[in-house]
C-alpha positions as CSV (number, residue, x, y, z in Angstrom):
1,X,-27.8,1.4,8.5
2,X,-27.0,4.0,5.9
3,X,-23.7,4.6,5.4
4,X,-21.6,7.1,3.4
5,X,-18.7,5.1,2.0
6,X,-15.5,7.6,1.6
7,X,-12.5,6.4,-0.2
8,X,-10.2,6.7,-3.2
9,X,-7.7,4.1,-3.3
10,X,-8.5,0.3,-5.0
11,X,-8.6,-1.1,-1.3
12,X,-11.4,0.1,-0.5
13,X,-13.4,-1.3,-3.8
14,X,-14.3,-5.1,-2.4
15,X,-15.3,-3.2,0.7
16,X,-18.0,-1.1,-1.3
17,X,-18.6,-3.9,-3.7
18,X,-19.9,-6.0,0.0
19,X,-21.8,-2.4,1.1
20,X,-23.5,-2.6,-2.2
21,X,-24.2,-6.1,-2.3
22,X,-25.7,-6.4,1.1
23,X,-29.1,-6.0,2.5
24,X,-28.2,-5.6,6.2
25,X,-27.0,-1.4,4.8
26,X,-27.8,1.2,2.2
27,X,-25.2,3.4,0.8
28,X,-26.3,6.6,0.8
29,X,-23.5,8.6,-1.1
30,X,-19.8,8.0,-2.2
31,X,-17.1,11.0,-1.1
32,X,-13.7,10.4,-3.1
33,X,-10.9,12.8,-4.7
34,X,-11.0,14.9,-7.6
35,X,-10.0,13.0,-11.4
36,X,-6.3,13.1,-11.7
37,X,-4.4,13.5,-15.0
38,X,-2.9,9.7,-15.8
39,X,-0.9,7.7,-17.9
40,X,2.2,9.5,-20.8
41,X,-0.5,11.2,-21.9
42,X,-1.8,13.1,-18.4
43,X,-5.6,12.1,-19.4
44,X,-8.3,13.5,-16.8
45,X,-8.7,9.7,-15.1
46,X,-11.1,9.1,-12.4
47,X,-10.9,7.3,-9.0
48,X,-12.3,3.2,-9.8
49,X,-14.2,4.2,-6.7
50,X,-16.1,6.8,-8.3
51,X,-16.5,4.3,-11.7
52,X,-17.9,1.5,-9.5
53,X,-20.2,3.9,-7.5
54,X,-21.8,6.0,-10.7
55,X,-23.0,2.4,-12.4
56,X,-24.6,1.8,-9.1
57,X,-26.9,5.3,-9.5
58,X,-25.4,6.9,-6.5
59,X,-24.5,10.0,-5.8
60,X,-20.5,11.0,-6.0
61,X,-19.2,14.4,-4.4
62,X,-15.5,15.1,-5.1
63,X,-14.4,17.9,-3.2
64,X,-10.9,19.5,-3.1
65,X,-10.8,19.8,0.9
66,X,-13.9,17.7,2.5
67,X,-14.1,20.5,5.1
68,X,-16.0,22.5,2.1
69,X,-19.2,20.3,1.9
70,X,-20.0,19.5,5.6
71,X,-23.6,20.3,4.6
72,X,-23.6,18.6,1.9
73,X,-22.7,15.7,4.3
74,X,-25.4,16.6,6.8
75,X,-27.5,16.1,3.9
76,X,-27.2,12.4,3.7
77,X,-28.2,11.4,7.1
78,X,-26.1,8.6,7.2
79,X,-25.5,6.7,10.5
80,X,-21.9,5.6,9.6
81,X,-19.1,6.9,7.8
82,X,-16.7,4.1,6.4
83,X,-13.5,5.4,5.4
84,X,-10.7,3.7,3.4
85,X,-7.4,5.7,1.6
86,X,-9.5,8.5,1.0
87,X,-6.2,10.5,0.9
88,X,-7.5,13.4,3.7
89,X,-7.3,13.7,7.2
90,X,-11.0,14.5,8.4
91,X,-11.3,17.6,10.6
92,X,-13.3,17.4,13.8
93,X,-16.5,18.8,11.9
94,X,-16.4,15.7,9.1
95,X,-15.9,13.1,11.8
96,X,-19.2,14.4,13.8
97,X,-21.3,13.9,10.4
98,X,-22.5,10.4,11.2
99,X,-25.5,9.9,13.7
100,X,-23.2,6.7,15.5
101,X,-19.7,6.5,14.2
102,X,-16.9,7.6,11.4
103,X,-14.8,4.3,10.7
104,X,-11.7,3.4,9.3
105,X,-10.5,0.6,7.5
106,X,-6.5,0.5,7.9
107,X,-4.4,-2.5,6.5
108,X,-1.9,-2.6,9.2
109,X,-2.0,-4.0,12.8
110,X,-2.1,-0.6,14.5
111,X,-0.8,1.4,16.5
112,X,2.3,-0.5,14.0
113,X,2.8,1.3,10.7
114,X,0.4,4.4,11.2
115,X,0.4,6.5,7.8
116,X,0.0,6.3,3.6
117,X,2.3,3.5,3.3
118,X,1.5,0.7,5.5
119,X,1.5,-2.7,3.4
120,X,4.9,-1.8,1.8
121,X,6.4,-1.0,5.5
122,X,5.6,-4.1,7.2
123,X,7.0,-6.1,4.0
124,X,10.2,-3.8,4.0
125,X,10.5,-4.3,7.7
126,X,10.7,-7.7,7.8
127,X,6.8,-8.0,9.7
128,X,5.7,-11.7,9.5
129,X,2.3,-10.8,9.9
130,X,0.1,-7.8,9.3
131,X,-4.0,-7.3,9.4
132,X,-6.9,-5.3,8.8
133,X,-7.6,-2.7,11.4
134,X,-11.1,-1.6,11.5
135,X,-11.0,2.3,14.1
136,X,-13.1,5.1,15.4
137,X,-11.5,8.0,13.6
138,X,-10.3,11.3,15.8
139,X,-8.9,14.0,14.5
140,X,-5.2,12.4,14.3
141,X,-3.1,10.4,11.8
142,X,-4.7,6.7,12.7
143,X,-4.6,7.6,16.3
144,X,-8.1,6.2,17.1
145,X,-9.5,4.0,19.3
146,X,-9.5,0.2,17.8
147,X,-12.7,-1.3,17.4
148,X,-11.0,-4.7,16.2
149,X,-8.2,-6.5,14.4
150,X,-8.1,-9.4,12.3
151,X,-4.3,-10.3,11.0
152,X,-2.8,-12.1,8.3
153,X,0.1,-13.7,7.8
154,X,2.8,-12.5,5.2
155,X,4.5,-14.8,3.0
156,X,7.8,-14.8,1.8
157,X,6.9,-14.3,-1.8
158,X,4.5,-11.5,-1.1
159,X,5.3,-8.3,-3.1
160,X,3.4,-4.9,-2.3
161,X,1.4,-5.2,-4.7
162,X,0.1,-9.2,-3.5
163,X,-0.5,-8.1,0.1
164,X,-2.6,-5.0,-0.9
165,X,-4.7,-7.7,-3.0
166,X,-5.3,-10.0,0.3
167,X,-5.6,-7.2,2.3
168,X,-9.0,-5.7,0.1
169,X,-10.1,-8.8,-0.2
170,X,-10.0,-9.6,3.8
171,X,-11.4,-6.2,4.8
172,X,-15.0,-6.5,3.8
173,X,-15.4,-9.7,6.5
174,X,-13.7,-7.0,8.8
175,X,-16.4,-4.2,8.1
176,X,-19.3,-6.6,8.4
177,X,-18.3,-7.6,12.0
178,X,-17.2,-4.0,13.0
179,X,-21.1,-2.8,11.4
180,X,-22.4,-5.4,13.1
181,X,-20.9,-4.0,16.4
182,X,-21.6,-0.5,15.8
183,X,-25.7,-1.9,15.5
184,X,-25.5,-3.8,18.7
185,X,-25.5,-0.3,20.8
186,X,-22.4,-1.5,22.4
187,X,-18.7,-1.6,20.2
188,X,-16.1,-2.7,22.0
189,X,-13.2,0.5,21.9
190,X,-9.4,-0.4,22.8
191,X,-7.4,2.8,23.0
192,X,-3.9,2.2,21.1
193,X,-0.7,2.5,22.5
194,X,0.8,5.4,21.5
195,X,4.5,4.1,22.7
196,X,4.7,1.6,20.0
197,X,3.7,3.2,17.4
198,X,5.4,3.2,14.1
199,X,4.8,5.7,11.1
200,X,5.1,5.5,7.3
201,X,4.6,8.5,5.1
202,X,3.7,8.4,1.3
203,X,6.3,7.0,-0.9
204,X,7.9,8.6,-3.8
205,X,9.5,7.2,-6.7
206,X,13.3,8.1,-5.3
207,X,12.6,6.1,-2.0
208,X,12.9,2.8,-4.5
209,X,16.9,3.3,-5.1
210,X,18.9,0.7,-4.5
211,X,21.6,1.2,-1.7
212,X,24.5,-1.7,-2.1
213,X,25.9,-0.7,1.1
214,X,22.5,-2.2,2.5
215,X,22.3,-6.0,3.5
216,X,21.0,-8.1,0.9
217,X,17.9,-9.6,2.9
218,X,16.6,-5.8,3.4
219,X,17.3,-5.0,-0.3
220,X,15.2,-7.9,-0.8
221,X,12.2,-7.2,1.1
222,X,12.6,-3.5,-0.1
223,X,12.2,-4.8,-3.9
224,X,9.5,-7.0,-3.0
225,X,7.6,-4.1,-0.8
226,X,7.9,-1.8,-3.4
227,X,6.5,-4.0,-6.7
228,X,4.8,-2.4,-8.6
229,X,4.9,1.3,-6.9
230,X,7.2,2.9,-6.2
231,X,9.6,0.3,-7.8
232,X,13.3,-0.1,-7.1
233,X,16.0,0.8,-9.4
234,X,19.4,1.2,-9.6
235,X,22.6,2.5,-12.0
236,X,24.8,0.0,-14.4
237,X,28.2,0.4,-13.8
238,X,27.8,2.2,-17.7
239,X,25.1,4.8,-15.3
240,X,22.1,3.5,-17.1
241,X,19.3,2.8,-15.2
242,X,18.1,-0.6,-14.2
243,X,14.9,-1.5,-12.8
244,X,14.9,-4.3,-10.2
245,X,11.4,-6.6,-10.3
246,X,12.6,-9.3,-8.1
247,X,15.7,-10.8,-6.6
248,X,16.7,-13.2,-4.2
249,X,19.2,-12.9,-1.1
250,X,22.1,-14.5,-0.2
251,X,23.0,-13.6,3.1
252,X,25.5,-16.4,3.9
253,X,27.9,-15.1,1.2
254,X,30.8,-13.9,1.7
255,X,31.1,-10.3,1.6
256,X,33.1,-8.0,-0.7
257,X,35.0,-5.1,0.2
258,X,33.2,-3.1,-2.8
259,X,29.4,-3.3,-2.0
260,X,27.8,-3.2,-5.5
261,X,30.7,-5.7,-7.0
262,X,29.5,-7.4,-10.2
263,X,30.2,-11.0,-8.3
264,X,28.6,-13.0,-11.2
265,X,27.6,-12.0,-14.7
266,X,26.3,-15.8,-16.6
267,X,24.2,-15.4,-19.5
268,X,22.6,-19.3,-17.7
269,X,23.1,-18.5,-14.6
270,X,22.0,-14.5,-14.2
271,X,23.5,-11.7,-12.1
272,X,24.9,-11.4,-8.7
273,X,25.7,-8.0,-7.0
274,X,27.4,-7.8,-3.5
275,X,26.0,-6.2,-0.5
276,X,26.8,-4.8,2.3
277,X,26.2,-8.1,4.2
278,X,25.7,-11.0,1.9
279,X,25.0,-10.4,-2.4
280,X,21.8,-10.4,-3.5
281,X,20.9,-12.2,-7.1
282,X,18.7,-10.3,-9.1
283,X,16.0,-12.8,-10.9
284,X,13.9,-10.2,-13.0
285,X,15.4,-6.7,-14.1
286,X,14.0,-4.3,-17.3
287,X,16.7,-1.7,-19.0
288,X,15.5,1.5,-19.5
289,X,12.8,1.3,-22.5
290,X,13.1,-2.6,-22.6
291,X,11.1,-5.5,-21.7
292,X,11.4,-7.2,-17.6
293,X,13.6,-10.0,-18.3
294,X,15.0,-12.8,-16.4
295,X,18.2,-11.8,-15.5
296,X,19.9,-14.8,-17.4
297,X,18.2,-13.3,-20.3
298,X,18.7,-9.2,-20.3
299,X,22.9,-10.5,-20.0
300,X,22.3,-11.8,-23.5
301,X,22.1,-8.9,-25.1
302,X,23.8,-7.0,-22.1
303,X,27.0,-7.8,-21.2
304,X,28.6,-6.8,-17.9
305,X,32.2,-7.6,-16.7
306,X,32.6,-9.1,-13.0
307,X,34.2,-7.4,-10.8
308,X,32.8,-3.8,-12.3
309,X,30.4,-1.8,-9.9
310,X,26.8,-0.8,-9.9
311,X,26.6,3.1,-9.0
């Protein structure tokens, strides 16, 4: 079949790597976002989607709004449109472009953890499991019909940034069996249930502070949900600022009044902050400007006095 891959985010790039690599399709064109300014400098960077799809000769459009190049779509007579974190919500006129269907790759277990943000919600929620999602697209946010699911477990030491890894990886086995659907004439289509859905909207740098009053065993999945973006941080008791890279909870402890409480502050045994249910021991911090450190380590050459506060 020919199909127009559209996509932006580094999920979606084993998925085109298999599009590319296969004979059973031919993609036709690549749709992805504008360059962005990156990095200290702000330099003009583009999309690893559009890198990946130029070395392979094929054409790239990057429009502002898709609704602008409709034609331009037409023009490609593809049969299917695959869609992963292209960063857009297709308008009715996009998703009838494709002769037989305009699919979507999600990594959650939908109709759970609809939206921009759904491997760093089902860590931060505590989920034991979440999956590749493979959907007819309508004209909502990850509303569609599900044309199937395949899930995967997730660890205790998976971080954001691990699960999105397995999650890129597992998706092209996904796409080949949803394709192969699609080419049978007859894909299965399970409408969600809108009553248990769940959404999760595009983080921002702020929605990584640390809030002691929080149990420890949340503040732990939120530190591992959000490594490496949007990161958590949180104030020294000086109001520096202290990034958080890893920590462990301790939810059996006993409580202190003062959530935040410098419990333990050991140059060989690290740093232990209390919580609002438990204290959580922070393995891997960085100080502003400074290297990530075991925590043993950064109290070296930081010291801190128990029974102080974090802000």
């Amino acid at each position: 079949m020919r199909i127009l891959f559209i996509g932006t985010g580094d999920i979606g790039l084993p998925s085109l790597e298999w599009l590319l690599s296969t004979p059973k399709h031919e993609v036709v064109g690549v749709i992805t976002q504008p360059d962005k300014p990156a990095g200290r400098k702000l330099v003009l960077t583009p999309p690893e989607v559009k890198v990946r799809a130029l070395a392979a000769g094929l054409p790239v459009l990057q429009p502002p709004k898709i609704r602008l190049i409709v034609d331009e779509l037409k023009a490609f007579g593809a049969d299917v449109a695959v869609v992963v974190a292209y960063g857009q919500i297709l308008p009715r006129s996009v998703l009838d472009v494709p002769r037989l269907a305009c699919l979507n790759i999600h990594a959650s277990l939908l109709p759970r953890h609809r939206g921009a943000s759904p491997i760093q919600a089902a860590i931060r929620e505590g989920d034991t499991e979440t999956g590749v999602t493979i959907m007819f697209m309508d004209e909502g946010l990850d509303t569609g019909d599900i044309l199937l699911m395949d899930h995967l477990p997730i660890l205790p030491s998976d971080t954001g940034g691990v699960l999105h890894d397995k999650l890129a990886l597992a998706a092209p086995a996904s796409l080949e069996r949803a394709l192969d659907f699609i080419a049978s004439g007859n894909p299965p289509r399970i409408p969600q249930d809108n009553a248990l859905s769940t959404h999760c909207g595009k983080l921002k740098r702020e929605d990584g502070r640390i809030d002691w009053n929080r149990g420890a065993v949340d503040l732990e999945r939120l530190i591992r949900a959000y490594n490496p973006w949007p990161g958590t941080s949180c104030l020294l008791p000086d109001g520096k600022p202290l990034k958080v890279h890893r920590a462990t909870a301790l939810p059996e402890a006993e409580a202190c009044p003062l959530a935040g409480t410098i419990l333990s502050a050991d140059p060989k045994t690290g740093l232990l902050i209390s919580c609002g249910a438990g204290s959580l021991k922070l393995e891997e911090v960085q100080a502003e400007g400074g290297k990530r450190l075991a925590s043993a380590d950064f109290l070296r050459g930081h010291a801190l006095e128990v029974g102080t506060r974090f802000a």
